[in-house]
C-alpha positions as CSV (number, residue, x, y, z in Angstrom):
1,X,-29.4,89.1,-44.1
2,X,-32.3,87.0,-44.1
3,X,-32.9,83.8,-42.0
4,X,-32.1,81.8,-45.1
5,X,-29.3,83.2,-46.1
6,X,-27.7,82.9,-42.4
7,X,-28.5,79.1,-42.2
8,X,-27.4,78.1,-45.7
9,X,-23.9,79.7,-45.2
10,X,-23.8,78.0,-42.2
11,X,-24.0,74.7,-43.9
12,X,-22.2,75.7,-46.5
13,X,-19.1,76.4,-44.0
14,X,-20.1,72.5,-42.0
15,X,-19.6,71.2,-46.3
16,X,-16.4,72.7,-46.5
17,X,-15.2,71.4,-43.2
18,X,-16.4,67.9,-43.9
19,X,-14.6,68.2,-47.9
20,X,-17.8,67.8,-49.1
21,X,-17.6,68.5,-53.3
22,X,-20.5,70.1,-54.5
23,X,-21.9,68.0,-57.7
24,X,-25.3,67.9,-58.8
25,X,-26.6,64.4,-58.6
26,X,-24.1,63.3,-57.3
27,X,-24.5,61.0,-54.1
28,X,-26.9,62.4,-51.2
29,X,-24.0,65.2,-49.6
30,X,-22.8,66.0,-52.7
31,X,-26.0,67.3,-54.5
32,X,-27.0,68.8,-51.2
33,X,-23.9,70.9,-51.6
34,X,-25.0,71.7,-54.9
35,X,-28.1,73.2,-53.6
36,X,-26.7,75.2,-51.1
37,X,-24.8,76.9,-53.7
38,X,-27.7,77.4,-56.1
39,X,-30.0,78.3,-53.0
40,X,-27.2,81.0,-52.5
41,X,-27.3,82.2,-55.9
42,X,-31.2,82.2,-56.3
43,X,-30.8,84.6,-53.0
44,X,-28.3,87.3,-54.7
45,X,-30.1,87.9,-57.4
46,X,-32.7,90.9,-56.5
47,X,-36.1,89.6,-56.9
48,X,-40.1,89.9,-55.8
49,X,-40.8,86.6,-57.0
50,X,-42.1,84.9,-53.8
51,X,-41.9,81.4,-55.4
52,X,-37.7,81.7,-54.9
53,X,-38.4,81.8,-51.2
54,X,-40.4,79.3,-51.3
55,X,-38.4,77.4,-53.5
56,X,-35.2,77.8,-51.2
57,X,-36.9,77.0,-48.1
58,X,-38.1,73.5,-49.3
59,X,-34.2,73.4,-51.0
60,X,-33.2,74.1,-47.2
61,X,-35.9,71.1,-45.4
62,X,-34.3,68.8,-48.4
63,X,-30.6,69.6,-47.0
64,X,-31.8,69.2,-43.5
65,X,-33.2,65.9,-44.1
66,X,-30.4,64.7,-45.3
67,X,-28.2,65.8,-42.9
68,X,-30.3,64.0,-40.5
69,X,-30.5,60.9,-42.4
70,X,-27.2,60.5,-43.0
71,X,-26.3,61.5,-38.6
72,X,-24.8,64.9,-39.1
73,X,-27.4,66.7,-37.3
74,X,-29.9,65.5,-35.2
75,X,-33.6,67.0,-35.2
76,X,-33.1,69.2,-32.7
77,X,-29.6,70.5,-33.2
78,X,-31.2,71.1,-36.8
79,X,-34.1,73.3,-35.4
80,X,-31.6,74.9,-33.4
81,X,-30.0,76.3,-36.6
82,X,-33.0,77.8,-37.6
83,X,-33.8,79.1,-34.2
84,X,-30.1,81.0,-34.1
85,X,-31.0,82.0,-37.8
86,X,-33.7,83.7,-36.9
87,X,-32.3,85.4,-34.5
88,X,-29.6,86.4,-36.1
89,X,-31.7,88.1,-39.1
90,X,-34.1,89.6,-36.4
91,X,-30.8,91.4,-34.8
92,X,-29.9,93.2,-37.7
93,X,-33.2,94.3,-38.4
């Protein structure tokens, strides 16, 4: 599991508990929810294409900043995700 992976099903799970739909475009949470799905998606599907990474990490910074913006998360409870993320993917290694 990669570090991207972990944290995006994590948010995923914190969307479902807050009822949040996913629709793209919809308002702020809702397309965010959106993302995390495709994000998901973009990670199943076996590739070397370095551009989805880096595509799904700025997908990921996007979500974030939302989150923050809207007073789910504060900064460092969101650098903490990423922190237990990595550790996590660093652990099954």
């Amino acid at each position: 599991m990669t570090p991207e992976y972990g944290i995006l099903t994590f948010y995923r799970s914190e969307f479902v508990r807050l009822k949040i739909e996913a629709r793209r475009g919809g308002v702020a949470l809702q397309h965010c929810a959106w993302m995390i799905e495709e994000c998901l998606t973009m990670l199943t599907v076996p590739t070397q294409d370095r551009e989805v990474f880096f595509k799904v990490n700025r997908w990921i910074g996007f979500v974030q900043g939302v989150l923050w913006k809207e007073g789910i998360y504060t900064v460092d409870q969101l650098r903490e995700h990423v922190t237990i993320a990595k550790g996590v993917s660093n652990a099954a290694v």
